[in-house]
BAVEX-366796 format. One line per 3 residues: their letters; for each residue x, y, z of N, C-alpha, C. Coordinates in steps of 0.02 Angstrom, whole numbers. Example, Ala and Ser with C-alpha at 12.3 -4.5 7.8 and 13.67 -1.06 7.14 Angstrom:
% BAVEX-366796
as	660/-284/390/615/-225/390/660/-165/390 | 642/-112/354/684/-53/357/645/2/394
***
This chain:
% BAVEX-366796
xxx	-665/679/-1679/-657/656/-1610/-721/622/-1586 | -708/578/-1555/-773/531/-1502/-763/516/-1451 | -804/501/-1397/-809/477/-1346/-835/416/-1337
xxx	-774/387/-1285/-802/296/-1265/-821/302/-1216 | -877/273/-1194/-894/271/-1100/-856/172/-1099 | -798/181/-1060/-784/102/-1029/-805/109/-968
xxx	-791/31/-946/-761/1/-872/-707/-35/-889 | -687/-24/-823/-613/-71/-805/-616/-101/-739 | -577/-164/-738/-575/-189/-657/-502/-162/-606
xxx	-495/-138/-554/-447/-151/-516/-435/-212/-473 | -364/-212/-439/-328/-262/-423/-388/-302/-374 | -453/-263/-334/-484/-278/-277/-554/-288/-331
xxx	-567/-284/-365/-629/-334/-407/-659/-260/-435 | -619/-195/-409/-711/-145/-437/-688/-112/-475 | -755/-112/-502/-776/-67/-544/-775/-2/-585
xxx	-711/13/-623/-714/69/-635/-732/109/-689 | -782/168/-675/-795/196/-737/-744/245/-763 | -755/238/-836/-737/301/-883/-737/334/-925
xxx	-704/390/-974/-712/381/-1045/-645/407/-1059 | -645/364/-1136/-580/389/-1174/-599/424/-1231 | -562/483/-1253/-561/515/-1300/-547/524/-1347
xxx	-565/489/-1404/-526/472/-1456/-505/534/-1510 | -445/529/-1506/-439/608/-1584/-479/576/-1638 | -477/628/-1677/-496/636/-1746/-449/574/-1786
xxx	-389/583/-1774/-355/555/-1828/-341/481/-1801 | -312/431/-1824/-334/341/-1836/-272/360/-1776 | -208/363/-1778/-163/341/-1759/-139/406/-1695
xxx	-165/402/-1652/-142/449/-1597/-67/460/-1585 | -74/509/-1558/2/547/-1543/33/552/-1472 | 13/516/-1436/24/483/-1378/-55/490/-1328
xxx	-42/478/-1268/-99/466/-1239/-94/498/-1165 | -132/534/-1125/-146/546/-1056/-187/535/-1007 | -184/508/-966/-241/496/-909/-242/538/-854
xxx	-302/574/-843/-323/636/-801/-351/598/-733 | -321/623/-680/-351/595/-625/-378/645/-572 | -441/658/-535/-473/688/-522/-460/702/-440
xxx	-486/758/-405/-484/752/-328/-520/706/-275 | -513/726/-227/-553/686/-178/-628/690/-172 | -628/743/-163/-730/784/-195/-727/784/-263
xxx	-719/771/-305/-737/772/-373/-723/714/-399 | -735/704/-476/-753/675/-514/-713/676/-615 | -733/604/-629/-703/627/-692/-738/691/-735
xxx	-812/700/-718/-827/763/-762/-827/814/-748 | -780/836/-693/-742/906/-660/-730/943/-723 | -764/1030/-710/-749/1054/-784/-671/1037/-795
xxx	-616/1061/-744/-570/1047/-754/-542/995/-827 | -535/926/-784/-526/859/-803/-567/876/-868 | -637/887/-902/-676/865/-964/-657/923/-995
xxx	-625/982/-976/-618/1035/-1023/-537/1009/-1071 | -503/985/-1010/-430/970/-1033/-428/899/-1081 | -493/871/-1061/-471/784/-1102/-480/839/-1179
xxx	-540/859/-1183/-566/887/-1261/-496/911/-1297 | -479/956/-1257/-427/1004/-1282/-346/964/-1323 | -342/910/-1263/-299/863/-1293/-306/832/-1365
xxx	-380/778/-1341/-402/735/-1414/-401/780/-1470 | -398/873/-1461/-416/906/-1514/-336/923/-1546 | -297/883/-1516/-220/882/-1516/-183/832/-1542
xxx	-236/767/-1552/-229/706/-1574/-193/658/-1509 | -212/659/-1468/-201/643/-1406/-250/600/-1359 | -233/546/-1354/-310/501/-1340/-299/492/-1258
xxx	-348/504/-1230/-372/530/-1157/-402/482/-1126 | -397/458/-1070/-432/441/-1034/-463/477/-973 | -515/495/-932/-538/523/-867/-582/452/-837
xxx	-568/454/-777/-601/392/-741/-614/421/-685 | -663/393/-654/-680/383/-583/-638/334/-546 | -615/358/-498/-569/317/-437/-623/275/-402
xxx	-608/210/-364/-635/171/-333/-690/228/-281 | -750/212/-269/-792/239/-211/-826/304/-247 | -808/329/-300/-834/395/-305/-872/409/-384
xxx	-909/435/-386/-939/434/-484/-987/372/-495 | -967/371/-537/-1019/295/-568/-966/235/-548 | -899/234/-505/-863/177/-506/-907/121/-454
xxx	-883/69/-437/-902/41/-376/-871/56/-315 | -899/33/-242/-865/42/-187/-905/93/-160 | -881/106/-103/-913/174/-37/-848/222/-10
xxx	-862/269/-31/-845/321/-32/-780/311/61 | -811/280/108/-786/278/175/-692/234/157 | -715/184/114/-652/157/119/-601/198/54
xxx	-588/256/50/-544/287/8/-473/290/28 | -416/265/17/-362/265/32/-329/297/-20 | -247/317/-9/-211/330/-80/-178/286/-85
xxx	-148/224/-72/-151/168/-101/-175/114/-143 | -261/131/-113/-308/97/-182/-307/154/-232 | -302/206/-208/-329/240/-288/-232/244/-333
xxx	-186/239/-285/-127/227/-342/-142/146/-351 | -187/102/-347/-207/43/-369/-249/42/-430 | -310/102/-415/-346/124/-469/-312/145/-529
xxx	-272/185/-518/-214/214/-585/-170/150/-594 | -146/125/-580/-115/58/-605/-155/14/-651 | -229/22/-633/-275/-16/-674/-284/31/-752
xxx	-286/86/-737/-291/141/-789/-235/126/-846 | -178/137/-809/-139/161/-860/-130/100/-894 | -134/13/-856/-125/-44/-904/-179/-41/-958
xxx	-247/-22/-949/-307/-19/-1013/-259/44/-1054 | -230/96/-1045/-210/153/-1106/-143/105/-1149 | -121/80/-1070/-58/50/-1112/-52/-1/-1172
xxx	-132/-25/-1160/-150/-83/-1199/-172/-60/-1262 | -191/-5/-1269/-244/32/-1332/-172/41/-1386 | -108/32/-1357/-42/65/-1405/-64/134/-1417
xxx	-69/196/-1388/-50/235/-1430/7/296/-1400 | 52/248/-1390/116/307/-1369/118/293/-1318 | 177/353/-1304/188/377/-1237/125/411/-1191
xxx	141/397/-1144/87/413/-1096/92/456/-1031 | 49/504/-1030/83/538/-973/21/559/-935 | 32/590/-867/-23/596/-823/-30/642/-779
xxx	-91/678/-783/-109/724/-742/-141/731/-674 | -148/753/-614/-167/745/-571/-203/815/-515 | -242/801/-504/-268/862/-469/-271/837/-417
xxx	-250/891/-360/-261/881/-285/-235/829/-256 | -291/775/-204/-262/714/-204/-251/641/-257 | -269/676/-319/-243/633/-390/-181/638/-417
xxx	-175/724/-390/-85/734/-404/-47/691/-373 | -68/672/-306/-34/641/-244/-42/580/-257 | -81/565/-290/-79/475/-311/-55/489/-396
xxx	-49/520/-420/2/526/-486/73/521/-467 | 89/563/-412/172/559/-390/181/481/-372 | 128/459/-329/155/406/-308/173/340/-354
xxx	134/347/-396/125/300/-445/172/294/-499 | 197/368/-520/256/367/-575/315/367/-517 | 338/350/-455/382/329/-446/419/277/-431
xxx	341/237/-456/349/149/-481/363/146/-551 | 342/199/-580/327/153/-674/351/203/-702 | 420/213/-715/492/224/-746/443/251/-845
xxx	403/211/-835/376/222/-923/358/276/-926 | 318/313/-863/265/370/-876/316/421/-896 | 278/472/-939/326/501/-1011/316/578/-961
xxx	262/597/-932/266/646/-887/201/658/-849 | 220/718/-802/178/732/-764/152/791/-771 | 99/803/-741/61/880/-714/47/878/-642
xxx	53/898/-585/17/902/-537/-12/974/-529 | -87/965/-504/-111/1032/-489/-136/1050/-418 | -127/1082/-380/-139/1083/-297/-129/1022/-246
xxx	-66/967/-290/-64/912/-253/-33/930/-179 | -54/897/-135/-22/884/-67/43/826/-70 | 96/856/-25/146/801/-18/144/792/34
xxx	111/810/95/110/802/168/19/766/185 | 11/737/141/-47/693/152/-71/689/233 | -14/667/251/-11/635/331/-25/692/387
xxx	-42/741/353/-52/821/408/-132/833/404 | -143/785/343/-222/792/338/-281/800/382 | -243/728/445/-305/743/505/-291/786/546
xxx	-229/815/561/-206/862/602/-215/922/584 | -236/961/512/-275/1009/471/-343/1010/505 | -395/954/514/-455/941/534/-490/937/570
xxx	-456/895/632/-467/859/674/-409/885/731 | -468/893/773/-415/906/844/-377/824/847 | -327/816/914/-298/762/940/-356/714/957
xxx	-401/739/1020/-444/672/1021/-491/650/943 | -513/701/927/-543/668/842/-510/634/800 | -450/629/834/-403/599/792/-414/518/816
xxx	-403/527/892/-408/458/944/-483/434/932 | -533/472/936/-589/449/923/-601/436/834 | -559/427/794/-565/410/747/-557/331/740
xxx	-473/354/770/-450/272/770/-474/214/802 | -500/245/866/-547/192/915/-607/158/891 | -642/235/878/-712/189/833/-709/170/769
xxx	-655/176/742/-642/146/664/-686/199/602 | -702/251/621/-719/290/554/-728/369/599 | -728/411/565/-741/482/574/-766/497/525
xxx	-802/579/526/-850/613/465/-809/656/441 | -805/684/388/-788/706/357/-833/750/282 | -850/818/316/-892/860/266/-967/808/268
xxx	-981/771/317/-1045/725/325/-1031/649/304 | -988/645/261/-947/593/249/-894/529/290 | -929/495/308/-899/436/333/-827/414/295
xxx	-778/403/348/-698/396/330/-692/362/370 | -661/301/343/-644/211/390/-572/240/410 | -567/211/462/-478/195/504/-430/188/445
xxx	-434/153/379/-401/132/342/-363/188/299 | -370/237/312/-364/310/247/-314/333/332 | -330/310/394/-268/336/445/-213/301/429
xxx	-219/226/422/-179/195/443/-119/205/362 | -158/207/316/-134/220/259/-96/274/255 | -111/335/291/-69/408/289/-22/401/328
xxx	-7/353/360/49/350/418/103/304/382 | 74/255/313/128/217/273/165/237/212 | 109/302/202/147/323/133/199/396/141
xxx	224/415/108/291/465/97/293/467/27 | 255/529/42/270/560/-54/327/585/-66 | 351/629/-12/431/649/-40/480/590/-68
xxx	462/562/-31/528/509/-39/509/477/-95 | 435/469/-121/430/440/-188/435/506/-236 | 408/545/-233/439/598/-291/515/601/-298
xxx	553/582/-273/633/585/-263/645/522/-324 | 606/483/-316/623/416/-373/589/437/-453 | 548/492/-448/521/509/-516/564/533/-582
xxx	565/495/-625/615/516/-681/602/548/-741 | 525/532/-740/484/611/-795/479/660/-790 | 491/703/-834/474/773/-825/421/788/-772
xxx	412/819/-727/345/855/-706/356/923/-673 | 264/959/-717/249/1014/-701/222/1028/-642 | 248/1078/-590/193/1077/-508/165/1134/-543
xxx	106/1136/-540/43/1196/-510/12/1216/-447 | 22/1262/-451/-1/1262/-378/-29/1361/-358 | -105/1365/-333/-109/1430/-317/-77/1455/-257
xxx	-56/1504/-255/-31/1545/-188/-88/1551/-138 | -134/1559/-163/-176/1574/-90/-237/1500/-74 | -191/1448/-103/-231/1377/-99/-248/1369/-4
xxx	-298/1383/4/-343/1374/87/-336/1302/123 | -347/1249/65/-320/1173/81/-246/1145/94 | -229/1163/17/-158/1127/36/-80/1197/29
xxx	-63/1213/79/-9/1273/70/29/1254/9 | 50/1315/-22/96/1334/-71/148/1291/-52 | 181/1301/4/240/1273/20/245/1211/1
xxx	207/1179/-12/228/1121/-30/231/1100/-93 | 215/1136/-148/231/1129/-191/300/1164/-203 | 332/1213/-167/395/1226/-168/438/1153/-142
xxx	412/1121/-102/448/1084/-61/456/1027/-118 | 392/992/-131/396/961/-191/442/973/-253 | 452/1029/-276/478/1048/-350/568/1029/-314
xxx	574/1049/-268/645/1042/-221/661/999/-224 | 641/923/-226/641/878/-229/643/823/-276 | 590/851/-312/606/812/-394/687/822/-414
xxx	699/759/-447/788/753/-466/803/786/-541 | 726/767/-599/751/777/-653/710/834/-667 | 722/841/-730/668/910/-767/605/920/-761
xxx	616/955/-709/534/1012/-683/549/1070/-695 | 474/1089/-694/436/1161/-667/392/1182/-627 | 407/1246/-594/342/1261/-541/321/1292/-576
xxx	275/1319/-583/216/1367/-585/180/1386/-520 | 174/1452/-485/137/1471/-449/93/1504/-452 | 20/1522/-458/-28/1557/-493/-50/1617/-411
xxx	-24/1668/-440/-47/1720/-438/-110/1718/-380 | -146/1717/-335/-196/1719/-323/-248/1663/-342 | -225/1631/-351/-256/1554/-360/-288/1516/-291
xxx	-334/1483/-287/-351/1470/-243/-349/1367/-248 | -377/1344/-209/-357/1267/-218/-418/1249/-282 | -466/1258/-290/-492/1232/-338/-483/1294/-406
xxx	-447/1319/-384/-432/1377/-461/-500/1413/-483 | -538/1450/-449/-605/1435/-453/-609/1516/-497 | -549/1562/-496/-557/1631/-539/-538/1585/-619
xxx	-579/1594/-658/-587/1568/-740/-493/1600/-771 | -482/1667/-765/-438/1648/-808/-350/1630/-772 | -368/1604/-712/-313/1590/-671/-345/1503/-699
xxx	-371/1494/-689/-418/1409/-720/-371/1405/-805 | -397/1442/-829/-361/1455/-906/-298/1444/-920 | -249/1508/-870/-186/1490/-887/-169/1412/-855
xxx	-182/1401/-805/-172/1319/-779/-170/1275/-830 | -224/1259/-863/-254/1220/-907/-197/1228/-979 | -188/1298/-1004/-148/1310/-1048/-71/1283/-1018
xxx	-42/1291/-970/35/1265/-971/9/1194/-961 | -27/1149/-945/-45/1084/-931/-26/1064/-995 | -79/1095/-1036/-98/1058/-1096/-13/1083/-1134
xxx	25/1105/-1127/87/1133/-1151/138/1069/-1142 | 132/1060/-1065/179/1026/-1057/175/939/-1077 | 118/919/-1074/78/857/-1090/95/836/-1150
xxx	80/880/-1206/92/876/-1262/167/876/-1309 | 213/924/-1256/276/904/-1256/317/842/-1247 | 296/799/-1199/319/736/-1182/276/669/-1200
xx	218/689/-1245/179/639/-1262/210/624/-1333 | 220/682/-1373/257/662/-1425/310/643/-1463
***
């Protein structure tokens, strides 16, 4: 096995970093692209524990940085889930291009949420994982932000966030998208993960989600899990049905 550090361009000119994982063996056995949260990164133990585990599966990996965050280009303020299901559109055409198989894709948090959205455009993707994804994106500022922080967001065109500057554009964006209604068009298998005692995004919605999907899913609910899975062997079993189900529909 080896590691490639690329770049790739998206549809808006930037910059994205990554690496792919090449197996051991010449001719891979299909391929997955790991997509990361909103605070994190492609070298989330998560994301770099799972690419290894794959390539050690003969399974060639990609992990990238989304527009604004890692070594990609851009500022962190203009993050939408539109550009970053723009970012994965850019992704999966570089895996698609390498030939090696079917391809399927994982998503953590708000990567799950731009994984749903994205395979309910592209009929090809062979399957899914989501892990603590949100389907109610749009409750985000109302989680956060009183009503006027909300108004004083939109007025002055950005709010903070954890010290972090967030443009109008990530509002105006949560008010256009509907994940339910795009998980309803998804025709790959996908796995929900999701902890019970996730502090960010409620359980319920990954019930609500799994409700929804039309074809062959599974939930998984972890026990005392929290949103970043942060007890190791609640982290473990995650990682183990991931890598279960991935490998099922890649081959």
């Amino acid at each position: 096995m080896h590691e490639e550090r690329i770049s790739f361009i998206n549809s808006h000119g930037d910059k994205l970093s990554g690496v792919i994982h090449h197996p051991s063996s010449a001719t891979p056995r299909g391929a997955v692209i790991l997509c990361h949260g909103m605070e994190s990164n492609k070298n989330s133990e998560k994301i770099a524990s799972l690419a290894a585990a794959l390539a050690g599966q003969g399974i060639l990996v990609l992990r990238f940085d989304f527009s604004y965050v890692g070594e990609s280009t851009g500022k962190f303020e203009d993050i939408t889930y539109s550009g970053e299901v723009d970012d994965l559109r850019a992704a999966y055409a570089l895996v698609r291009n390498r030939n090696a198989g079917k391809i399927a894709i994982l998503g953590s948090s708000m990567g799950g949420t731009v994984a749903l959205l994205f395979a309910a455009g592209e009929p090809a993707v062979a399957g899914l994982v989501t892990v603590a994804a949100p389907v109610h994106p749009e409750e985000f500022p109302r989680r956060t932000l009183t009503p006027k922080q909300i108004e004083e967001w939109r007025h002055q065109g950005f709010t903070l966030y954890h010290g972090q500057r967030l443009n109008v554009s990530l509002l105006n964006d949560l008010e256009k998208i509907n994940v339910l209604e795009a998980a309803a068009c998804i025709t790959c298998p996908v796995l929900v993960i999701h902890g019970d005692a996730d502090e960010v995004v409620p359980v319920k919605e990954a019930h609500k989600l799994h409700g929804i999907l039309n074809h062959s899913k599974k939930l998984l609910v972890l026990e005392g899990g929290d949103h970043r899975l942060s007890d190791p062997a609640i982290m473990q079993r995650a990682l183990t049905e991931a890598l279960d189900w991935l490998l099922k529909y890649v081959h």
